[in-house]
PAKOL-167080 format. One line per field, with one value per residue: residue number from 0; x, y, z of N, C-alpha, C in turn. Coordinates in Angstrom, 1 decimal. Layout:
! PAKOL-167080
resi: [NUM, ...];
nX: [X, ...];
nY: [Y, ...];
nZ: [Z, ...];
caX: [X, ...];
caY: [Y, ...];
caZ: [Z, ...];
cX: [X, ...];
cY: [Y, ...];
cZ: [Z, ...];
END
This chain:
! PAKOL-167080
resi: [0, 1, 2, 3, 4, 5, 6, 7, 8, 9, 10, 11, 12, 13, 14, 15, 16, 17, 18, 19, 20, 21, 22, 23, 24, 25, 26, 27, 28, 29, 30, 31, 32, 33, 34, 35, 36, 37, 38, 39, 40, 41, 42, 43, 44, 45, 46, 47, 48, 49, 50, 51, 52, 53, 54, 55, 56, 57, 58, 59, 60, 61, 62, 63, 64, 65, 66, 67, 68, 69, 70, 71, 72, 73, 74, 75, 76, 77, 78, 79, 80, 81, 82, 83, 84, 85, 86, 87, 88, 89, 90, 91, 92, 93, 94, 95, 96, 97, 98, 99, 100, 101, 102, 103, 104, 105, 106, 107];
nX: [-30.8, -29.8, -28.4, -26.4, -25.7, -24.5, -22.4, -20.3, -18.8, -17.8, -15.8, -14.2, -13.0, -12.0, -10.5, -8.7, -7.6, -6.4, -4.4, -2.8, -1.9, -0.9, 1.5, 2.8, 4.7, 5.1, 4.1, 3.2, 1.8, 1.6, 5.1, 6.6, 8.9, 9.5, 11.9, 12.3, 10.3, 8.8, 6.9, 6.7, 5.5, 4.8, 6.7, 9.5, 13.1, 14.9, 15.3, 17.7, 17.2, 14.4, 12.2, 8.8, 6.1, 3.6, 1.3, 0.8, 0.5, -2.1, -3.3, -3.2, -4.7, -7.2, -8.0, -8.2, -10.0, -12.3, -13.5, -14.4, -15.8, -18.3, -18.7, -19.8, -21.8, -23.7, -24.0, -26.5, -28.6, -29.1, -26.6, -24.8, -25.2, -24.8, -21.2, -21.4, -21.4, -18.2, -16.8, -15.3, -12.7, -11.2, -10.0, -8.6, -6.9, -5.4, -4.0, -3.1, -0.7, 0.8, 1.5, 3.4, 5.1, 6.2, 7.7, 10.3, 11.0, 11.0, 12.3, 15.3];
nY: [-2.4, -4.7, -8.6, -8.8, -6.6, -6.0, -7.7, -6.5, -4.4, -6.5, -8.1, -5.9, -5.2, -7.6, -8.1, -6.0, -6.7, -9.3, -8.4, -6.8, -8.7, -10.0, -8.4, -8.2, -10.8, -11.3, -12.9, -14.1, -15.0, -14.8, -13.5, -10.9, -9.8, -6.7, -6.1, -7.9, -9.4, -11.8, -14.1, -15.2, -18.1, -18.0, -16.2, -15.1, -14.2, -11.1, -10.6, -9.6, -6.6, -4.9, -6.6, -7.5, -7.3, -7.0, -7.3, -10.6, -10.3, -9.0, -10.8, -12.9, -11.7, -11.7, -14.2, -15.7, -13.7, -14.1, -16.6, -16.8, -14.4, -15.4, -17.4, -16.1, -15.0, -16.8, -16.7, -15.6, -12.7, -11.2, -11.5, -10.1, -7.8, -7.2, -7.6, -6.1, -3.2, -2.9, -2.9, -0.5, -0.6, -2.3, -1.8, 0.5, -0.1, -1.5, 0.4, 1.4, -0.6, -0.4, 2.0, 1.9, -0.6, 0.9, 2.6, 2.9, 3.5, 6.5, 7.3, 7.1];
nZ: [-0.6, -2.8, -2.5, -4.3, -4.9, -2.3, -2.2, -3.5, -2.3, -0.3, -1.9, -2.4, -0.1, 0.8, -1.2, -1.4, 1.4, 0.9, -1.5, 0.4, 1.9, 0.2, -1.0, 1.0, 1.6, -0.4, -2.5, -5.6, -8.5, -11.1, -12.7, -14.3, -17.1, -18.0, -19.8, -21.4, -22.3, -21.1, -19.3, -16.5, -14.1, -11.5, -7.9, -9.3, -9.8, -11.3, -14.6, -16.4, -16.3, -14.6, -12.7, -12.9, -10.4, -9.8, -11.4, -10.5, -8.3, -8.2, -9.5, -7.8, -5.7, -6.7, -7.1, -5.0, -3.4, -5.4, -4.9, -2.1, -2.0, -3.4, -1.1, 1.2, 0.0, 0.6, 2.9, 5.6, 5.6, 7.8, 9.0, 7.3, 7.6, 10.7, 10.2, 8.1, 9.2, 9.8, 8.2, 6.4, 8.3, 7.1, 4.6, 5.2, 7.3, 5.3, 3.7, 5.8, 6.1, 3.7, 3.6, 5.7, 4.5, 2.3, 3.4, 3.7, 1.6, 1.0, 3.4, 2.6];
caX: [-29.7, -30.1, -27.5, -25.9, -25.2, -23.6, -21.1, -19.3, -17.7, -17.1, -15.2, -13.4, -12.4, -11.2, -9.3, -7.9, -7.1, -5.4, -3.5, -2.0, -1.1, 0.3, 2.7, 4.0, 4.7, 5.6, 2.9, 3.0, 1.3, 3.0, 6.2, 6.8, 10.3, 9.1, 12.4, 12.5, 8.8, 8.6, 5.9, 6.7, 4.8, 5.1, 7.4, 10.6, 13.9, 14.9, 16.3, 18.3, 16.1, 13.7, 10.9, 6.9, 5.4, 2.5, 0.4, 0.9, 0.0, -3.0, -4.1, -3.6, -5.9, -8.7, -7.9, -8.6, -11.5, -13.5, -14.4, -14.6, -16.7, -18.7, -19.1, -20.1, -23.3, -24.3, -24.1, -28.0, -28.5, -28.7, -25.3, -23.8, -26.0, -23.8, -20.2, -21.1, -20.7, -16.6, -16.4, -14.8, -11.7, -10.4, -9.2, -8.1, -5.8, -4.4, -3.2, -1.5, 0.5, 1.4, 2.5, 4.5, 6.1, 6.7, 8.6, 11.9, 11.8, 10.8, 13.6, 16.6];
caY: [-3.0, -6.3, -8.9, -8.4, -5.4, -5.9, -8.4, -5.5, -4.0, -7.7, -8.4, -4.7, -5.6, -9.0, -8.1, -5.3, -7.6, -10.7, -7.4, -6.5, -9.9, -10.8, -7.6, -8.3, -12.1, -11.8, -14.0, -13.2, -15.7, -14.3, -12.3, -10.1, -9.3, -6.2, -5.4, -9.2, -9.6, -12.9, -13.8, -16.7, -18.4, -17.5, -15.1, -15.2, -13.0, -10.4, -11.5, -8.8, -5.9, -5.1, -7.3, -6.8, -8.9, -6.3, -8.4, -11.5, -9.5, -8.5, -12.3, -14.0, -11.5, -11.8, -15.7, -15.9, -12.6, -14.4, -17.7, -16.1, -13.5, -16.5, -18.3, -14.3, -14.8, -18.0, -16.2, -15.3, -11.9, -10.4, -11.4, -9.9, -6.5, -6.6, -7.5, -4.6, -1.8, -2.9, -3.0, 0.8, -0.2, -3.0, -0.7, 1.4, -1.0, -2.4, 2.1, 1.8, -1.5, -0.1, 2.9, 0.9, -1.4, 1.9, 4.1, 2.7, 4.4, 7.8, 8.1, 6.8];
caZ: [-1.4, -3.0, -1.7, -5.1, -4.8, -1.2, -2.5, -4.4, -1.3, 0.3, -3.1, -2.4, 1.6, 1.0, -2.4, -0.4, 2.6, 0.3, -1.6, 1.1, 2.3, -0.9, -1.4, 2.3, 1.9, -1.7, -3.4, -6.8, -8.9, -11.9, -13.0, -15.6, -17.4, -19.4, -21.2, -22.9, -22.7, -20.8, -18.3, -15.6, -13.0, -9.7, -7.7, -10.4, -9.8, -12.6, -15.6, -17.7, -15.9, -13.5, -12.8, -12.3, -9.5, -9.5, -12.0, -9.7, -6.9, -8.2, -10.0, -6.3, -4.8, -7.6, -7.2, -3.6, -3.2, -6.0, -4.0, -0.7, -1.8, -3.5, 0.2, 1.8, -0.4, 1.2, 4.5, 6.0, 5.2, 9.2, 9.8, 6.6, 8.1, 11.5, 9.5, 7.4, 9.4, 10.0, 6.1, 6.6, 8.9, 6.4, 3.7, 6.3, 7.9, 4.6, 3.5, 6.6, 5.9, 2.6, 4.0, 6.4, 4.0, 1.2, 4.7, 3.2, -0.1, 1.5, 4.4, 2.3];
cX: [-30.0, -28.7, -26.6, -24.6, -24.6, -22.4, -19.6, -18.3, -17.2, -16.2, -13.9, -12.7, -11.5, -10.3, -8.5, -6.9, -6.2, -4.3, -2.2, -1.1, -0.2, 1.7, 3.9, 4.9, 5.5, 5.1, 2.6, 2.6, 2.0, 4.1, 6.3, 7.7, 9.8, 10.5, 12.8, 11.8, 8.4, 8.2, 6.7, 6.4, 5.7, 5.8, 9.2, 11.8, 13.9, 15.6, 16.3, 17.3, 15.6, 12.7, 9.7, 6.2, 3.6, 1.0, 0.0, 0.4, -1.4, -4.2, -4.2, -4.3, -7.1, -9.0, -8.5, -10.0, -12.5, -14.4, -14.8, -15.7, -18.0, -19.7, -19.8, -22.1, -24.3, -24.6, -25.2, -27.1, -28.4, -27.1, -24.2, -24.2, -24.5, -21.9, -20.4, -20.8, -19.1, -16.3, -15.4, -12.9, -10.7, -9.4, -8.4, -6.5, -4.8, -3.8, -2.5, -0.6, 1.3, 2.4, 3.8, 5.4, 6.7, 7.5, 9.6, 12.0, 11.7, 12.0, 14.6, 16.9];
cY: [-4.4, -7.1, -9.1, -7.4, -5.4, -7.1, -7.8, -4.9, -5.1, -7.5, -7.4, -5.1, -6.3, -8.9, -7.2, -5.5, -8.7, -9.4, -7.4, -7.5, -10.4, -9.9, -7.8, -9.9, -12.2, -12.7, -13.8, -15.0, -15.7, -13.3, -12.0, -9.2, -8.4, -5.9, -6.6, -9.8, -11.0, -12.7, -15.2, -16.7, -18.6, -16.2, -15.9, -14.5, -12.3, -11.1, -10.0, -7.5, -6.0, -6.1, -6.7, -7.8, -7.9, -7.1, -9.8, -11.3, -9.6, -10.2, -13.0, -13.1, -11.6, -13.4, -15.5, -14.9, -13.1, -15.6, -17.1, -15.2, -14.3, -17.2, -16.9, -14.5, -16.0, -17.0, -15.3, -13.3, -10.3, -10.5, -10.7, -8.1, -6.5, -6.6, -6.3, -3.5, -1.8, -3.0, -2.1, -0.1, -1.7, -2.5, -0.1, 1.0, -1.5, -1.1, 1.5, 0.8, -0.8, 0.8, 3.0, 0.2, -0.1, 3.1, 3.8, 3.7, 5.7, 8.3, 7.4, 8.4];
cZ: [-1.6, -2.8, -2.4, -4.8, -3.2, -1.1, -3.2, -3.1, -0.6, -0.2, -2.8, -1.1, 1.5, -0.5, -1.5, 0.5, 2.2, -0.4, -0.8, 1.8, 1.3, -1.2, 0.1, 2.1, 0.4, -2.3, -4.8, -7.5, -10.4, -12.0, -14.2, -15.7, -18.4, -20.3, -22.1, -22.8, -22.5, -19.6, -17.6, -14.7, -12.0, -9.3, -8.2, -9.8, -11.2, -13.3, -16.4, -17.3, -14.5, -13.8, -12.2, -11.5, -9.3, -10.0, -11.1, -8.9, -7.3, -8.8, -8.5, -5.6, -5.5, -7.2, -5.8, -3.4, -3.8, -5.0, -2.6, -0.8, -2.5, -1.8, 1.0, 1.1, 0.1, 2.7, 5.0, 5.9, 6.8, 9.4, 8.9, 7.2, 9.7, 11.0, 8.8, 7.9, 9.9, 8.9, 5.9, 6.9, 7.8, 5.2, 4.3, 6.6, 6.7, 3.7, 4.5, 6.7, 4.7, 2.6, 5.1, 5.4, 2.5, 2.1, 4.0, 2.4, -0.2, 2.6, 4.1, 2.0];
END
């Protein structure tokens, strides 16, 4: 594997990992009012509707995973060899927050 090509599951961990940090914490970079089609920066309340923090969610993890996964390629290529085989339990771990913070809307 060329060290390319082993920056694509970094990129997948640590977006996965800021994800889940951002939906617990409420980090939304942007908001989005779809039924009067206005976008605003940051985390917004609704206006006239629901709101979408999902977009937001998903810009502050691309925003943070890009540089990081960036600095990961600087990092000698043995030590990204023992970090890699814990690559697995990071995904892992951020299913079961989700499924943690989504228990509410299942046992109402």
């Amino acid at each position: 594997m060329t060290k390319i090509e082993r920056l694509f599951p970094i990129f997948g961990v640590i977006f996965a990992a800021v994800y889940a940090y951002a939906v617990f914490k409420d980090i939304a970079l942007v908001t989005y009012h779809p039924k009067i089609g206005v976008w605003d920066l940051g985390h917004t309340p609704s206006r006239d509707g629901p709101a979408m923090y999902w977009y937001g969610f998903v810009l502050f993890a691309i925003v943070v995973a890009v540089p990081v996964t960036a600095l990961c390629a600087l990092v000698p290529e043995k030590l990204l060899e023992k970090a890699w085989s814990l690559t697995w339990l990071v995904p892992l771990v951020a299913m079961v927050c989700f499924v943690w913070l989504l228990l509410p809307y299942y046992t109402k």
